[in-house]
Residue frames relative to the residue before (quaternion, step in Angstrom):
aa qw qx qy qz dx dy dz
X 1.0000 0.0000 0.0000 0.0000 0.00 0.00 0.00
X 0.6400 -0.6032 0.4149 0.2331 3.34 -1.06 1.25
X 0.4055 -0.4356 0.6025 0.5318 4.19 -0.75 -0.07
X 0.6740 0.4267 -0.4969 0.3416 4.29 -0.07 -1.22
X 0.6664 0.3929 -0.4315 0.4640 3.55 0.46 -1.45
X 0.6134 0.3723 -0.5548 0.4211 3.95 -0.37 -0.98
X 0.7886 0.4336 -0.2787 0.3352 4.11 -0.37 -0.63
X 0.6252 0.4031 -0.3166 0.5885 3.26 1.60 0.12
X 0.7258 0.3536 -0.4235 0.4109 3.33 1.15 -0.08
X 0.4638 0.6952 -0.3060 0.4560 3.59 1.66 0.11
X 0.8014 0.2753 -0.1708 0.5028 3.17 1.19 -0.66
X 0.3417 0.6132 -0.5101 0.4970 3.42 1.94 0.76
X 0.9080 0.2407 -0.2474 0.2375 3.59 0.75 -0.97
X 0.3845 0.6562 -0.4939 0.4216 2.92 1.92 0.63
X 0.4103 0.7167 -0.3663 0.4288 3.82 1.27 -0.32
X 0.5892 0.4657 -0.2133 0.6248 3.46 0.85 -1.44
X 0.7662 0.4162 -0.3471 0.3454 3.17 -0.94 -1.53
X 0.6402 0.4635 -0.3071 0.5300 4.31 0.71 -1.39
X 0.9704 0.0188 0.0322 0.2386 3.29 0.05 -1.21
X 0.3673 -0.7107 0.4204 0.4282 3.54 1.91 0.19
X 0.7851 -0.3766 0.1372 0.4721 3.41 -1.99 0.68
X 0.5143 0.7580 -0.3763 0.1391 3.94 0.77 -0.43
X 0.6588 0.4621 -0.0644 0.5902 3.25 0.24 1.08
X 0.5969 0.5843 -0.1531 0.5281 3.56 1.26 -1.07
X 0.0151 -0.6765 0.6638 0.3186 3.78 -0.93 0.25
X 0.8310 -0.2739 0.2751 0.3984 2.82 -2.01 -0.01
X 0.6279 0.3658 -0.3985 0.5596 3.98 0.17 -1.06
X 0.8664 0.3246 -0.3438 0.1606 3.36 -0.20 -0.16
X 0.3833 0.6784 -0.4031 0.4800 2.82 2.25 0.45
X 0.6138 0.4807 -0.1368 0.6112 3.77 1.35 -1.28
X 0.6870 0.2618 -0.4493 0.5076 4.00 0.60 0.31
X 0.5234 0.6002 -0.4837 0.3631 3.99 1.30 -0.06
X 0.5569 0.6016 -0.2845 0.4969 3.22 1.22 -1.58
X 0.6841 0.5729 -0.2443 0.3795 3.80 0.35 -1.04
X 0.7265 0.5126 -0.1942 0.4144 2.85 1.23 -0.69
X 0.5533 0.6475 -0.2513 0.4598 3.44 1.62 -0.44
X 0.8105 0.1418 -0.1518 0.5477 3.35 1.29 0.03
X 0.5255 0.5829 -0.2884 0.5486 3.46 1.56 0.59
X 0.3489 -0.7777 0.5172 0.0780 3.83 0.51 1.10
X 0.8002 -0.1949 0.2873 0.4890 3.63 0.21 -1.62
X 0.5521 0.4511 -0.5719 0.4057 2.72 -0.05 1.92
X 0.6717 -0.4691 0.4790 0.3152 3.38 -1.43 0.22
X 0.3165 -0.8691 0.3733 -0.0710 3.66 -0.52 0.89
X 0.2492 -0.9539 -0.1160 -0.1207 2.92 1.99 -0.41
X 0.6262 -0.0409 0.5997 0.4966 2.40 -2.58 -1.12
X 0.6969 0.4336 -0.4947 0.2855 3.90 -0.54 0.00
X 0.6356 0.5823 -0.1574 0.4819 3.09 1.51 -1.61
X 0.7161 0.4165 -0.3181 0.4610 3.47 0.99 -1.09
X 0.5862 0.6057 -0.2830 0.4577 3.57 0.99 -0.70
X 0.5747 0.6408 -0.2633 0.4356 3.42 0.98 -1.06
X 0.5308 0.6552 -0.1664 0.5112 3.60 1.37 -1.90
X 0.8456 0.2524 -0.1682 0.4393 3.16 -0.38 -1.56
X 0.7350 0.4258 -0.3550 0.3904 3.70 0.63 -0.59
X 0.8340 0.0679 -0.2661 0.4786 3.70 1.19 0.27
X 0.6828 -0.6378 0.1505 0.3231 3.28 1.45 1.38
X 0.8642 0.2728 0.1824 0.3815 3.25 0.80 -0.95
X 0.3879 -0.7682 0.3668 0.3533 3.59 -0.17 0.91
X 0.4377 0.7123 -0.2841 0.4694 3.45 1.53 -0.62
X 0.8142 0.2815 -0.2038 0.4651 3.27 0.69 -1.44
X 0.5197 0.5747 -0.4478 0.4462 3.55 0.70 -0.62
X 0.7441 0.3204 -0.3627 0.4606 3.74 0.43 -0.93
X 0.6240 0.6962 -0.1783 0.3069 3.59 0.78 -0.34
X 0.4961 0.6437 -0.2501 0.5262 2.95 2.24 -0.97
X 0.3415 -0.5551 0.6424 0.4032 3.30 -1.74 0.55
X 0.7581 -0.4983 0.3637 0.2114 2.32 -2.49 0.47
X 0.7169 0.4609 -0.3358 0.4012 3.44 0.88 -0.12
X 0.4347 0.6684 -0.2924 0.5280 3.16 1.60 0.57
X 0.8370 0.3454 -0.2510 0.3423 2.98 0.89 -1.12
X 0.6714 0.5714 -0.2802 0.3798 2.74 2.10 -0.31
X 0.4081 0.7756 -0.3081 0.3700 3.30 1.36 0.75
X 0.4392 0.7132 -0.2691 0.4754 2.93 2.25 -0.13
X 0.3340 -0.6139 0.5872 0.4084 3.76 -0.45 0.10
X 0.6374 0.6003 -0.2243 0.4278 3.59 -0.96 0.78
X 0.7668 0.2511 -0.0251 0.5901 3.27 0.79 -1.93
X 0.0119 -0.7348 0.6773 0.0364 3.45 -0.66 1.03
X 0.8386 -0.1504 0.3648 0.3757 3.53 -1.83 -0.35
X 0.7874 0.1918 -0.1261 0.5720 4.00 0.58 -0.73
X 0.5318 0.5343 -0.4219 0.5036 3.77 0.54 -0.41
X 0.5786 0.5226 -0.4437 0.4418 4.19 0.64 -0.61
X 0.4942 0.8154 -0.2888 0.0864 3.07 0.78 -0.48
X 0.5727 0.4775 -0.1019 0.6586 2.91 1.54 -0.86
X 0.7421 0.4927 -0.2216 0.3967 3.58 0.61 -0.21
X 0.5719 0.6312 -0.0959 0.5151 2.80 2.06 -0.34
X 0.6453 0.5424 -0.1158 0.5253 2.89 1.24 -1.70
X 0.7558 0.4103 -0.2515 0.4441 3.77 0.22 -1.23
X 0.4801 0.2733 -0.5321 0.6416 4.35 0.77 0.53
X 0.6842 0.4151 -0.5269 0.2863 3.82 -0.22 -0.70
X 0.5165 0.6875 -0.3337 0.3863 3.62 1.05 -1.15
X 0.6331 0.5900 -0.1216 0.4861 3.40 0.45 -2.32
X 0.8026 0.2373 -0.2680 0.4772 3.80 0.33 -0.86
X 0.5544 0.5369 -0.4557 0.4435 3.62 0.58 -0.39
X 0.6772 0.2782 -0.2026 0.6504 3.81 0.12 -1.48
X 0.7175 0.1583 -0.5951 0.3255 3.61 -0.49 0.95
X 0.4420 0.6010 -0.5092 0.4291 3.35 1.29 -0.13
X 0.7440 0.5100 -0.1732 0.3954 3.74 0.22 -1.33
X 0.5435 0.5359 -0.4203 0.4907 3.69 1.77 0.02
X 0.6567 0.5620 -0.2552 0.4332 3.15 1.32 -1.43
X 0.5526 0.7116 -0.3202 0.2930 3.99 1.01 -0.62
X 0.8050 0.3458 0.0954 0.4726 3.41 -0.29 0.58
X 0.7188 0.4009 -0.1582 0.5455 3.44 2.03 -0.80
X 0.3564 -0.5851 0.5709 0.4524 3.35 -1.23 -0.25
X 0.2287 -0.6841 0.6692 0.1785 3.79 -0.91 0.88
X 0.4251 0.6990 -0.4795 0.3175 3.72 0.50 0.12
X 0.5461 0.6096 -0.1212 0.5617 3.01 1.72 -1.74
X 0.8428 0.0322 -0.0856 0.5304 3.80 0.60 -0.46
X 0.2577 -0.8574 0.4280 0.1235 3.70 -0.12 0.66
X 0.5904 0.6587 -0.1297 0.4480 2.99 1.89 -1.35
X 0.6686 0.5494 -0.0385 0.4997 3.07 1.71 -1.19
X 0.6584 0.4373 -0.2619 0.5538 2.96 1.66 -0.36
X 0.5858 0.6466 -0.2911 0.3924 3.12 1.09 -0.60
X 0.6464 0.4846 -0.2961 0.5096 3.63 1.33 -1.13
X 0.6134 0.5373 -0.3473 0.4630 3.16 0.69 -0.74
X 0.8181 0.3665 -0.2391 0.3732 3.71 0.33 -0.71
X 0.7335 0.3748 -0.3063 0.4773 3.42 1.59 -0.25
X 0.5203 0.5139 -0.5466 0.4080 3.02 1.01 0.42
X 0.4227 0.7546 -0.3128 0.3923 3.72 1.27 -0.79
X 0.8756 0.2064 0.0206 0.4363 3.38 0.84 -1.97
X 0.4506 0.7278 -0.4441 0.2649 3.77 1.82 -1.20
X 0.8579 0.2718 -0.2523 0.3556 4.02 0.31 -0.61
X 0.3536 0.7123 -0.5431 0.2695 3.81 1.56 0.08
X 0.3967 -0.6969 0.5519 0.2287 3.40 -1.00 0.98
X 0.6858 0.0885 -0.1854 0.6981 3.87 0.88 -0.20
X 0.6867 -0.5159 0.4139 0.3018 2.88 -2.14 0.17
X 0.0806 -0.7681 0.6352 0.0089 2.97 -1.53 1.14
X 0.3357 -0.8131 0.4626 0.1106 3.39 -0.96 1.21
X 0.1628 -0.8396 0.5085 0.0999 4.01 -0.05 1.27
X 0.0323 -0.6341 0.7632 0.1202 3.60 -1.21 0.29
X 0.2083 -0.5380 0.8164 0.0246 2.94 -2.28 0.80
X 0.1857 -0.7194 0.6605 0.1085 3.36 -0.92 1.36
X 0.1100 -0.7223 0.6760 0.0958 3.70 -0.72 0.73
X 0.2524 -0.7927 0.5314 0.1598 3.30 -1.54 0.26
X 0.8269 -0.3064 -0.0278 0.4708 3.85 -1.04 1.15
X 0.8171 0.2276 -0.2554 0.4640 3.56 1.00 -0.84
X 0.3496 -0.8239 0.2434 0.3738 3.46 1.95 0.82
X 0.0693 -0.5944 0.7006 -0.3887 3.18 0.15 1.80
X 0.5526 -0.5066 0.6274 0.2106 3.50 -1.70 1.44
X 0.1257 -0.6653 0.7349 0.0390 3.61 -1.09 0.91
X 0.6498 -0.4194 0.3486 0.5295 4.10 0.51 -0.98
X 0.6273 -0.5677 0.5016 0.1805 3.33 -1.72 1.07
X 0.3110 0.7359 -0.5965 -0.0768 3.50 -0.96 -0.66
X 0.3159 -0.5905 0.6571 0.3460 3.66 -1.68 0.07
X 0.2691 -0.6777 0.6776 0.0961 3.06 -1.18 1.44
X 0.8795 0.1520 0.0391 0.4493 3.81 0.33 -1.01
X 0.0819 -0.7743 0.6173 0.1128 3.69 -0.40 1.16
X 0.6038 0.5407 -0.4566 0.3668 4.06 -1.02 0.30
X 0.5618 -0.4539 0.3902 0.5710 3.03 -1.65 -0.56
X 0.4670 -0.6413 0.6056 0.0617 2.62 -1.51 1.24
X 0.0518 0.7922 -0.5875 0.1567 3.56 -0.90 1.84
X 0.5622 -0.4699 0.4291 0.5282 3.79 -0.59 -0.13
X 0.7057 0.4187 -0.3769 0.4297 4.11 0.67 -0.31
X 0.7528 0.4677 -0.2433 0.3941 3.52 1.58 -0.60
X 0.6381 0.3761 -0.2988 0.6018 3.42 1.85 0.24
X 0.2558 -0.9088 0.3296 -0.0080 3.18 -0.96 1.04
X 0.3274 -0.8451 0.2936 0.3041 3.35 0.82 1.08
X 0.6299 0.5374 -0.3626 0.4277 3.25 1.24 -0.87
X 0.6417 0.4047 -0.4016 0.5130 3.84 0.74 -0.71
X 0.5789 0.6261 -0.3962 0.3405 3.91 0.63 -0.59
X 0.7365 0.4824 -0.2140 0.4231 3.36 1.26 -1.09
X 0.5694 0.4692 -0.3639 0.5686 3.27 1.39 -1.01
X 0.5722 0.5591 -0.4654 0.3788 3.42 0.12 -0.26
X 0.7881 0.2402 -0.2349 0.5157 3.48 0.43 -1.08
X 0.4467 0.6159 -0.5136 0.3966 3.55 0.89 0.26
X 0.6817 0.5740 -0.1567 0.4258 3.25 1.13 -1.12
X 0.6374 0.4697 -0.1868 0.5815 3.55 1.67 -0.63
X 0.2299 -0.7416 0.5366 0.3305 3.66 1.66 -0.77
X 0.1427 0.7622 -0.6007 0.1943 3.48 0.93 1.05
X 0.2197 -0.5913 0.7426 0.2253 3.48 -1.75 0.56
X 0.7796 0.2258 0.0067 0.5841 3.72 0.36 -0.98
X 0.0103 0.5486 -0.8353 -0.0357 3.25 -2.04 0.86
X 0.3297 -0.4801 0.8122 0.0344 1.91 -2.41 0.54
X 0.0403 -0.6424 0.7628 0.0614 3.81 -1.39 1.04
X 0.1517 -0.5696 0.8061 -0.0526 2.72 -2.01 0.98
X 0.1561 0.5903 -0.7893 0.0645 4.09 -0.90 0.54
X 0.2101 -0.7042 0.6661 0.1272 3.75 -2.39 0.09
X 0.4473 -0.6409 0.5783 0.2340 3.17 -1.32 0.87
X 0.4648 -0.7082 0.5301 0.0381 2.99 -0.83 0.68
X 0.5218 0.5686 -0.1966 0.6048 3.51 1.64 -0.44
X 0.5119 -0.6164 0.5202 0.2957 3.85 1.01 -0.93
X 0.7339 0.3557 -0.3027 0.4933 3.44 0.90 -0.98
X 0.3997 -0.7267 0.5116 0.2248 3.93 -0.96 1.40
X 0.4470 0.7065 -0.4796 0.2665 3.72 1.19 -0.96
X 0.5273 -0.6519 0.4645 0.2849 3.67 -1.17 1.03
X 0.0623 -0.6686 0.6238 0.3999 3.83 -1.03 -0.24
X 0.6863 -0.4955 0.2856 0.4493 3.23 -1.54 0.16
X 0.5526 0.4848 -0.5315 0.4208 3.99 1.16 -0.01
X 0.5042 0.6103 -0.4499 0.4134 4.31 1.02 -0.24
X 0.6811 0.5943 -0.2771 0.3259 3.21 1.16 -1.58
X 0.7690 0.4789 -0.0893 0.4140 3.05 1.35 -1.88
X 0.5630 0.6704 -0.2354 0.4220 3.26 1.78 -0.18
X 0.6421 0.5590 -0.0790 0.5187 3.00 1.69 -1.10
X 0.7342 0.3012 -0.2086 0.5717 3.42 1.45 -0.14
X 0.3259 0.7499 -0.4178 0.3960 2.75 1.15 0.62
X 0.6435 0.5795 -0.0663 0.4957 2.58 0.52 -2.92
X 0.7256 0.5389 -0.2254 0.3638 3.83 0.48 -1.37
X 0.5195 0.5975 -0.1780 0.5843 3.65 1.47 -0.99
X 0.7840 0.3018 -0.2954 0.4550 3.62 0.30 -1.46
X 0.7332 0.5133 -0.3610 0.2620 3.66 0.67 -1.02
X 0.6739 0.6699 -0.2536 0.1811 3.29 1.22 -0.35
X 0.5116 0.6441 -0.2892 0.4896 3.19 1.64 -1.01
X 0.7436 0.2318 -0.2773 0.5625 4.32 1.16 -0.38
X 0.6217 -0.6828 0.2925 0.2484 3.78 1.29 0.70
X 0.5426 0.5398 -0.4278 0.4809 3.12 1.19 1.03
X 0.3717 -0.6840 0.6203 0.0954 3.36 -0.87 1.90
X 0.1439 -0.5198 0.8414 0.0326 2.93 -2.09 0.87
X 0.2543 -0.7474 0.6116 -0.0516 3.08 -1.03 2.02
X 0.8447 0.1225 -0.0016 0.5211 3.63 1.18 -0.30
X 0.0369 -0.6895 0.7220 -0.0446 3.39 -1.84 0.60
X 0.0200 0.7580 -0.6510 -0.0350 3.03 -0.34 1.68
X 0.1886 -0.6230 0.7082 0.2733 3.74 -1.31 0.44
X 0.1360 -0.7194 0.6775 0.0703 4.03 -1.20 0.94
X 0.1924 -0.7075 0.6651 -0.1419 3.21 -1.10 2.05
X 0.7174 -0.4298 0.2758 0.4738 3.88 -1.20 0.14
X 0.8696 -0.1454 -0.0046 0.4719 3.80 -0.07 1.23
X 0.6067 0.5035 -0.1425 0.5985 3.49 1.55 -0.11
X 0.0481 -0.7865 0.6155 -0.0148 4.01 -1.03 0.66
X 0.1993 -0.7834 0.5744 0.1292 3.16 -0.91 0.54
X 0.0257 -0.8139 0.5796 0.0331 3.85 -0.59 1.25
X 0.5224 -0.7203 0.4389 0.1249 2.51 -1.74 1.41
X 0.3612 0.4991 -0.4766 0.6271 3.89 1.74 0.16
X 0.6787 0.5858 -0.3663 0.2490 3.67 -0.36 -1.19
X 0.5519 0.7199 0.0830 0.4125 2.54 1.61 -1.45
X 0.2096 -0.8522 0.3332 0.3446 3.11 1.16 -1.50
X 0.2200 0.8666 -0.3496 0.2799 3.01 2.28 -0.49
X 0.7419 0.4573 -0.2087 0.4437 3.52 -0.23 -1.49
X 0.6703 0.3720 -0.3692 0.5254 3.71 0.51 -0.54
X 0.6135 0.5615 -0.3662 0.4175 3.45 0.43 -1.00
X 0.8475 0.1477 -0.1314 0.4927 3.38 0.38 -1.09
X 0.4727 0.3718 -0.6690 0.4367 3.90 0.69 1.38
X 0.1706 0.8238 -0.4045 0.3587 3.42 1.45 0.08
X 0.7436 0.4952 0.0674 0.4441 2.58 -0.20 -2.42
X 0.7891 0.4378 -0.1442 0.4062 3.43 0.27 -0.53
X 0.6058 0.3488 -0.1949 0.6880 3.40 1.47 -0.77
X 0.4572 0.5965 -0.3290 0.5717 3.51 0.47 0.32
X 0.6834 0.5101 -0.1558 0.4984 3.73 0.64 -1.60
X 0.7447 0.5406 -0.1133 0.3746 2.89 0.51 -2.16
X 0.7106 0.5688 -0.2088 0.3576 3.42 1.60 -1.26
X 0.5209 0.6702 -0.0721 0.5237 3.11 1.57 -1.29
X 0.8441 0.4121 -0.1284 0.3182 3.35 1.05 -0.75
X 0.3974 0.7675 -0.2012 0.4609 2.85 2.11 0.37
């Protein structure tokens, strides 16, 4: 690395450090990152190449790794930094959500869950076991595929939150397409999950469906009421 390039990358991270990403374009957000595992080289043409070849700072961080290493420039250890900064981003929003009520912030839930889900190449189906005064207990993936009423199981869902001493979930699953809009197997899935949890007294306060920056909720929605509705009714009738 040149003395210019080493002073241009010195005075990229004195940029940061003074004033955060504000100010910064994208290539030069993806040649900083580059730099965290790239000792002595120019950073760039890789970064800028990186940009144009998957549009987007979103996508670039989003790409697999054997993509990215297809870049001149980007090798096996140089991702590194590109890698690291979604793992980062999802932990510390996980660790906001701990311990809180996300009810109290939806918005907050939401980041937290699309970063989690925004690059899964198939559907994956999240629970959040909350507890009585619905405080985050822990996340997990219960169900990777398409996701149908025969491929989620209420009965493993519950033991699960038995196992967590959950009062309350929350689901979260993603389309993979981008579009959040339920189908009618989300709809029918969701009343399911809502049916099974009740008879051992554990509410499900949500169903989020994560699309390309955008979610569709089934509270928001009104759904969930409608169909504990539906159920108290059932339950009532059945006496």
């Amino acid at each position: 690395m040149t003395q210019k390039d080493a002073g241009h990358r010195r005075r990229l991270r004195q940029r940061f450090l003074e004033g955060g990403l504000d100010g910064f374009a994208d290539y030069e957000v993806i040649e900083l990152l580059l730099t965290l595992a790239t000792p002595r080289k120019d950073c760039k043409p890789a970064a800028k190449e990186a940009l144009r070849r998957f549009r987007t700072l979103q996508g670039v961080l989003e790409a697999g790794a054997a993509e990215l290493v297809a870049i001149e420039g980007i090798g096996p250890k140089n991702i590194f930094g590109l890698k690291l900064i979604p793992a980062v981003a999802e932990r510390y929003l996980q660790k906001k959500l701990v311990g809180k009520n996300p009810l109290q912030n939806p918005r907050q839930l939401f980041d937290y869950m699309y970063v989690r889900l925004r690059d899964k190449a198939r559907e994956c189906f999240e629970t959040i076991f909350l507890d009585a005064k619905n405080r985050v207990i822990a996340t997990e993936t219960l169900f990777e595929g398409t996701l149908t009423s025969s491929a989620v199981y209420p009965r493993e869902v519950i033991m699960a939150a038995l196992a967590h001493r959950a009062a309350a979930l929350i689901f979260a699953h993603n389309h993979p397409s981008g579009d959040p809009q339920p189908s009618m197997a989300d709809v029918d899935l969701t009343r399911r999950l809502i049916y099974a949890c009740r008879p051992v007294d554990i509410l499900v306060h949500e169903h989020l469906i994560i699309g390309d920056n955008q979610y569709y909720s089934f509270a928001e929605q009104g759904q969930i009421a409608r169909m504990q509705e539906e159920i108290d009714l059932f339950m009532e009738s059945a006496k």
